[in-house]
C-alpha positions in Angstrom: 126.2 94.4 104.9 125.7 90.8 106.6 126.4 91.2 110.5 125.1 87.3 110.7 124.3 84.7 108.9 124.4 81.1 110.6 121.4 78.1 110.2 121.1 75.2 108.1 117.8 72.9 107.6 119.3 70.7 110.4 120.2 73.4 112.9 118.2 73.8 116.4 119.7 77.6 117.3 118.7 78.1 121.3 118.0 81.2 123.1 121.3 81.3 124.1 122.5 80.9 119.9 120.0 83.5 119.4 121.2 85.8 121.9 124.7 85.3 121.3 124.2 86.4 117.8 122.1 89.1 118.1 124.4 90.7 120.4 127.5 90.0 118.4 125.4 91.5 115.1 124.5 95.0 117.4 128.3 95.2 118.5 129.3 95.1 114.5 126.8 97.8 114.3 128.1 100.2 117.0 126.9 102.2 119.5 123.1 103.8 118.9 121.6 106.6 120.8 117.6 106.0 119.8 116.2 102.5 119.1 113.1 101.7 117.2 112.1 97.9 116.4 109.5 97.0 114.1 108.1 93.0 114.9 104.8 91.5 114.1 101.9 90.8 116.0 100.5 87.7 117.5 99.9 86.6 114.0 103.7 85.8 114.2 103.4 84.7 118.0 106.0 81.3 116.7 108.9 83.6 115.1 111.0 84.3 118.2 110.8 88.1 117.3 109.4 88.4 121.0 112.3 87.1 122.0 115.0 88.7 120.1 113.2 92.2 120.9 113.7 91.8 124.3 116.9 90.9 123.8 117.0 94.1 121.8 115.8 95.8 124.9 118.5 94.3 127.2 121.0 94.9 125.0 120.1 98.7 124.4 118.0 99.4 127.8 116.4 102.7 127.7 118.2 103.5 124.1 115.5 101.9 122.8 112.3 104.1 123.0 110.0 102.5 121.1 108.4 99.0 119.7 105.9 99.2 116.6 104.2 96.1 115.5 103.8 95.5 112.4 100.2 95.6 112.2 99.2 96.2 108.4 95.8 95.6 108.7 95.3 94.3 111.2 93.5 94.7 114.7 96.2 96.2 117.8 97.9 93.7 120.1 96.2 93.7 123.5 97.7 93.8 126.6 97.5 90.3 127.2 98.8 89.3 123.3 102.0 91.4 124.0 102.8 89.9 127.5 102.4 86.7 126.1 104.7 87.5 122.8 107.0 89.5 123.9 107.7 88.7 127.7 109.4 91.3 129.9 109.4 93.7 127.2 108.3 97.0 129.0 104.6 97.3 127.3 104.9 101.1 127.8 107.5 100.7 124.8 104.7 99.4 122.0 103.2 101.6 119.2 100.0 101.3 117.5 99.6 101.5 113.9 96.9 102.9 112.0 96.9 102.0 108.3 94.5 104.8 107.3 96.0 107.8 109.2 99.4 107.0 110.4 101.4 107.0 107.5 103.8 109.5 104.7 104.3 108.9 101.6 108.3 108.5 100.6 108.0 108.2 96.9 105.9 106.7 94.2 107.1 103.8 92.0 106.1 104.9 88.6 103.1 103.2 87.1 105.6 102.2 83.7 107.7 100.2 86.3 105.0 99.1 87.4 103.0 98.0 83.9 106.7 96.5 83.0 107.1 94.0 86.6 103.1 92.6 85.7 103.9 92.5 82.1 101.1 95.0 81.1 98.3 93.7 83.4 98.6 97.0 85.7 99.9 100.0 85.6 98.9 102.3 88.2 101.8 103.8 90.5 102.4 102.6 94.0 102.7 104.8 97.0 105.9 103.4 99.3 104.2 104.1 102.5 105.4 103.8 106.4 104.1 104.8 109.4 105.6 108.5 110.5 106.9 107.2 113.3 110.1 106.2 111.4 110.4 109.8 109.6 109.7 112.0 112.6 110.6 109.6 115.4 114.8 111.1 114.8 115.8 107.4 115.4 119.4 106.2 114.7 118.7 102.7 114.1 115.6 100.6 112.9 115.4 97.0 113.5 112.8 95.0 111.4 112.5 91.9 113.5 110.5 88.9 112.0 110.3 85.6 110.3 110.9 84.8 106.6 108.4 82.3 105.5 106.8 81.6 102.4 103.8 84.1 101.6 100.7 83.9 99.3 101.3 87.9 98.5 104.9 88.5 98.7 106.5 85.0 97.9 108.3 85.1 100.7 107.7 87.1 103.8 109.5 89.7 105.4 111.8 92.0 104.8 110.8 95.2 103.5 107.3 93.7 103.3 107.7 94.8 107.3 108.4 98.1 106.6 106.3 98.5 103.3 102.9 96.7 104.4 103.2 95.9 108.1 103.4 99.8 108.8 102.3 101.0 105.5 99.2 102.7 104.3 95.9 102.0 102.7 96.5 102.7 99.6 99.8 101.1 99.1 98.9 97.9 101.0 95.5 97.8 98.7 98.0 97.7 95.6 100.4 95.4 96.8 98.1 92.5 97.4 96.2 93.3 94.1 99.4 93.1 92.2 99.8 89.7 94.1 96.8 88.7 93.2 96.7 89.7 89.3 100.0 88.1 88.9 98.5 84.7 89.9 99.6 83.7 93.5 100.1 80.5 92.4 103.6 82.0 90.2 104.5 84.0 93.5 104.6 81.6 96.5 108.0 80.4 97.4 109.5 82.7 94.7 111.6 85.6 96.4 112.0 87.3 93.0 108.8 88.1 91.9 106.4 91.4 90.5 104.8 92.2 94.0 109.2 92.2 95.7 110.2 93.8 92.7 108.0 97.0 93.4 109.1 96.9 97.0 112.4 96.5 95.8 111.9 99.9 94.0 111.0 101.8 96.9 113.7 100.5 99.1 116.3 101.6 97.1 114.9 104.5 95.8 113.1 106.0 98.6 114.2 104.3 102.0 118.1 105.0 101.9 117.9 107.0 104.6 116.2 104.8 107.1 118.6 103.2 109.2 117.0 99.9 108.9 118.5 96.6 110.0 116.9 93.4 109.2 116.7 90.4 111.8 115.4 87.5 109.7 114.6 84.4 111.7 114.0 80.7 110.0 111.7 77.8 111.6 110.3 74.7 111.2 108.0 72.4 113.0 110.0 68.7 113.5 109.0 65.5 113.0 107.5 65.6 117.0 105.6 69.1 115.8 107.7 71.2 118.5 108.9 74.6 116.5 113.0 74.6 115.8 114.9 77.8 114.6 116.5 77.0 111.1 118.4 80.2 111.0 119.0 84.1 111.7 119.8 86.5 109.7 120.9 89.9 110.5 121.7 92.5 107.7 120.7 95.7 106.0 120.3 94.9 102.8 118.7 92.4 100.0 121.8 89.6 100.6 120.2 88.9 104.3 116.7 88.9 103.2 118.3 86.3 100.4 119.9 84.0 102.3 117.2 83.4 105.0 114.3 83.1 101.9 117.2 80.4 100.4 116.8 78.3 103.6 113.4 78.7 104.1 112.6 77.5 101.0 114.6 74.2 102.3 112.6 74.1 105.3 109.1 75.4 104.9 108.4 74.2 101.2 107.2 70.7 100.9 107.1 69.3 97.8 105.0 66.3 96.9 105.0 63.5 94.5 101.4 63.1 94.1 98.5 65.8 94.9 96.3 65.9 98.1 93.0 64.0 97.9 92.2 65.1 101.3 93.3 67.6 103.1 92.9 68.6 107.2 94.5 71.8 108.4 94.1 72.8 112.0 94.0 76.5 113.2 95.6 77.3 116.3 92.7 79.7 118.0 95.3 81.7 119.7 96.8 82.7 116.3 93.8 82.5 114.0 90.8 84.3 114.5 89.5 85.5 111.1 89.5 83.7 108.2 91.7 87.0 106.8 94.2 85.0 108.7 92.6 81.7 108.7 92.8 81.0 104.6 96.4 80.2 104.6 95.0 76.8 104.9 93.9 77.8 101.4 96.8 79.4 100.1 99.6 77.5 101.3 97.4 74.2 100.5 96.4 75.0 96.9 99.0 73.8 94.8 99.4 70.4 96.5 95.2 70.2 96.2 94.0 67.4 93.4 91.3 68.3 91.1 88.1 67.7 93.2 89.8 67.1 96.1 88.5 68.2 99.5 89.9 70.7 102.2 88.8 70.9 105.5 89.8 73.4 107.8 89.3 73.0 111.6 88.7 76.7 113.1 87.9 76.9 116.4 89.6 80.1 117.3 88.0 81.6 113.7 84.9 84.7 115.1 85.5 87.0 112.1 86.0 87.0 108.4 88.3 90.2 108.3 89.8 91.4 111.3 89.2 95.2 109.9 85.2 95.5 110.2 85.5 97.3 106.7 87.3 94.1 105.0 84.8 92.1 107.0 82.0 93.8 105.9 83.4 93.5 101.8 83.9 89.6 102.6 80.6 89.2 103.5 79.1 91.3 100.8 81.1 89.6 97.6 82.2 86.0 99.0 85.0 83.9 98.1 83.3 83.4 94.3 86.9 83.5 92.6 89.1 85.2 90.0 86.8 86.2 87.0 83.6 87.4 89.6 85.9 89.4 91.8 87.5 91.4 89.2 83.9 92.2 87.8 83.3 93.3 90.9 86.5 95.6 91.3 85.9 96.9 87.5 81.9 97.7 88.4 81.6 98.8 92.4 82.7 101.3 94.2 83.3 99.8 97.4 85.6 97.1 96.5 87.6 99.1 93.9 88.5 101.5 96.6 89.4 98.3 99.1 91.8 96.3 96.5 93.9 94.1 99.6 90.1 92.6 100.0 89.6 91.9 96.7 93.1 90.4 96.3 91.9 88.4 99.6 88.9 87.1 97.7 90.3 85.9 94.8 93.3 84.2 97.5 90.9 82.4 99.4 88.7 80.8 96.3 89.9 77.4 94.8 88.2 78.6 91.7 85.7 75.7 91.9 89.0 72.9 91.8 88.3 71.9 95.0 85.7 71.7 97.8 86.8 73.7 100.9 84.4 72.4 104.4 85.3 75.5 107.2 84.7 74.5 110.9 84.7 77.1 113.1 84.4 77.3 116.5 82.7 81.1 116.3 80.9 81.6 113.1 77.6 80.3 112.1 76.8 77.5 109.3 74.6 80.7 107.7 77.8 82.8 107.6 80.1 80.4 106.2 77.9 79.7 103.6 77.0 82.9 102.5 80.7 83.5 101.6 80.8 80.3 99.1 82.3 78.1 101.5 81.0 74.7 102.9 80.3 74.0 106.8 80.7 71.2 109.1 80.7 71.2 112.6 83.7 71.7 114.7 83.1 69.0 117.6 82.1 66.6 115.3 85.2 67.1 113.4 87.5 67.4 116.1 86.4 63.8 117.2 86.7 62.5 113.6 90.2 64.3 113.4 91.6 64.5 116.8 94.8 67.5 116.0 96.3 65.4 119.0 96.3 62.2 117.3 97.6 62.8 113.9 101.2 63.8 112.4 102.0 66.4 110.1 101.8 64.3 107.0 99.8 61.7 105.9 97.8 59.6 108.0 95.8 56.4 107.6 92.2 56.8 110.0 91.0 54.0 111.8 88.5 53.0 109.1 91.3 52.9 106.1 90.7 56.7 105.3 94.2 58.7 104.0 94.3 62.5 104.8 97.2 64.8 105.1 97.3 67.0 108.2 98.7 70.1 108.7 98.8 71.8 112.1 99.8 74.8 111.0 99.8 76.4 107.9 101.5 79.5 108.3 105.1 77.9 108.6 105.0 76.4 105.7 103.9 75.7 101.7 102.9 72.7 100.5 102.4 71.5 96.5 102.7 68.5 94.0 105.5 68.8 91.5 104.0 68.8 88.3 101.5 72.0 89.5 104.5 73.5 90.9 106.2 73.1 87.9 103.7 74.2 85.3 
């Protein structure tokens, strides 16, 4: 059922619209003796989920008991992270999840469904994992709050992919991203229907009945002055929300170019990226709007890490970004990595398969690291004064000396590619 559904490309929803909304949504839903809401982490600090879960919290007070980020893999929110994100929000209220030892198992999706979504390429089964928190925590209502954007895993992010990945388990968060990443990213950005949903898809309707999950879906986009607006919202328990705010996003987030990027310069805000886990949307979102030899260069300064998990870290420093054909060697002949398949598909995501050079500048990591990983290094000062963030426009810009790049500030609200590679 759809308790809202208002945006469109041109709309600017305020707190207040948001507000207003999300109240009038809960009222539809009815009265709810114990609250749990699922948001992300500072990963998603520009989604307004802080916001709407303190809303939440007004709205039920004390009914609602408890607030688990949606961590996946990735590191806690600190003290600091969730005052900043989330506000007033009692901090008392927040969860942490633990991907290796926090989670149940609700069903398998059968390895022939499986074999049948990837047309043959796999055919293992896949665990729908969640934190046991939603199981034993005897809660009467479930909000998933977060942003639907496209996603170089999931096609679009979001819904269940909250529930499924962002408090799911090793094994099944392994196998999702590997499915992504077997299936070609390149067919699954921007797509909402695709192998990697369909398997989530599964388990939602076939294991997750029960849960008394409610999605609120937000939309954004930066404007032509940079400064975030809210597309949409989208409140609803079922595929039809999750549909509708993917529908707009697509309008929104997905630029489509005439001609491919010769040049490319993507800036990472350091209070949002730290790894290069995080960091390589500048890769993913970028790659299908790349030319053939064309050069990326990603300005890092917040980037200390390569994976935020010191496992996944360790992995990315062992193999490298090498591409495709070398990492699936490596899953087929080692241990390590065959046990740690997210990594792998993370490898194979953040390789242009020698199409196009990618320069990393970060503000943390040595020119010996980034190197050893198959990436290129400049510095980041020098950089930053040959492409002042502050001085360009999301777009393409002409430099002082005649030079055309396209900038993008950040890549994580949005896609970017070239028709015909889109197309092929």
């Amino acid at each position: 059922m759809l308790f809202c559904n208002t945006g469109n490309p041109q709309a600017s929803l305020t707190a207040e619209d948001l507000k207003a909304n999300l109240f009038s949504a809960l009222d539809k839903i009815g009265k709810r003796k114990k609250v749990l809401v699922i948001g992300p982490d500072i990963t998603r600090m520009y989604s307004r989920a802080g916001e709407l879960t303190y809303m939440a919290y007004q709205y039920y007070g004390d009914k609602l008991t408890d607030i688990l980020p949606a961590l996946g893999t990735h590191v806690p929110m600190t003290h600091d992270e969730i005052k900043t994100m989330y506000g007033q929000t009692p901090v008392n209220l927040f969860r942490n999840h633990n991907w290796r030892t926090d989670v149940v198992t609700l069903g398998n999706v059968p390895g022939e469904f499986v074999k049948k979504v990837t047309d043959g390429k796999l055919d293992f089964d896949w665990p729908a994992q969640v934190n046991k928190l939603l199981i034993e925590g005897g809660f009467d209502l479930i909000l998933s709050i977060g942003q639907v954007v496209p996603h170089e895993v999931m096609g679009m992010a979001n819904y269940n992919k909250n529930i499924f990945v962002g408090t799911g388990g090793q094994e099944g968060i392994n196998r999702s991203h590997f499915i992504g990443a077997v299936c070609n990213m390149e067919k699954i950005m921007g797509r909402a229907d695709n192998p990697v949903r369909k398997v989530l898809n599964y388990a939602s309707e076939n294991f997750a009945k029960h849960l008394p999950i409610v999605y609120v879906q937000t939309v954004l986009a930066p404007d032509a002055q940079r400064k975030m607006q809210t597309r949409g919202l989208f409140i609803g328990d079922d595929i039809e929300c999750f549909n509708k705010a993917a529908d707009l996003s697509l309008q929104v987030n997905f630029i489509m170019l005439d001609e491919p990027i010769k040049k490319a310069v993507v800036y990472l805000d350091p209070h949002e990226y730290k790894s290069t886990w995080l960091g390589n949307k500048s890769i993913y979102r970028t790659r299908m709007a790349m030319a053939d030899n064309g050069h990326l260069i990603v300005l890092a300064p917040g980037v200390k890490e390569f994976g935020e998990d010191k496992q996944i870290d360790a992995l990315i420093r062992k193999y490298g970004y090498v591409g495709t054909e070398k990492v699936l060697a490596a899953v087929k002949n080692t241990d390590d990595l065959k046990a740690n398949l997210s990594a792998a598909a993370h490898l194979i995501h953040g390789s242009s398969e020698g199409r196009f050079k990618i320069t990393y500048c970060p503000g943390k990591l040595t020119k010996e690291e980034i190197e050893s990983v198959n990436f290129e290094y400049d510095d980041l000062n020098e950089m930053l004064d040959l492409y002042n963030p502050a001085n360009l426009q999301n777009g393409i810009n002409t430099m002082p000396d005649g030079e055309k790049i396209f900038f993008i500030s950040n890549p994580g609200m949005g896609l970017w590619a070239y028709k015909n590679k889109f197309n092929q």
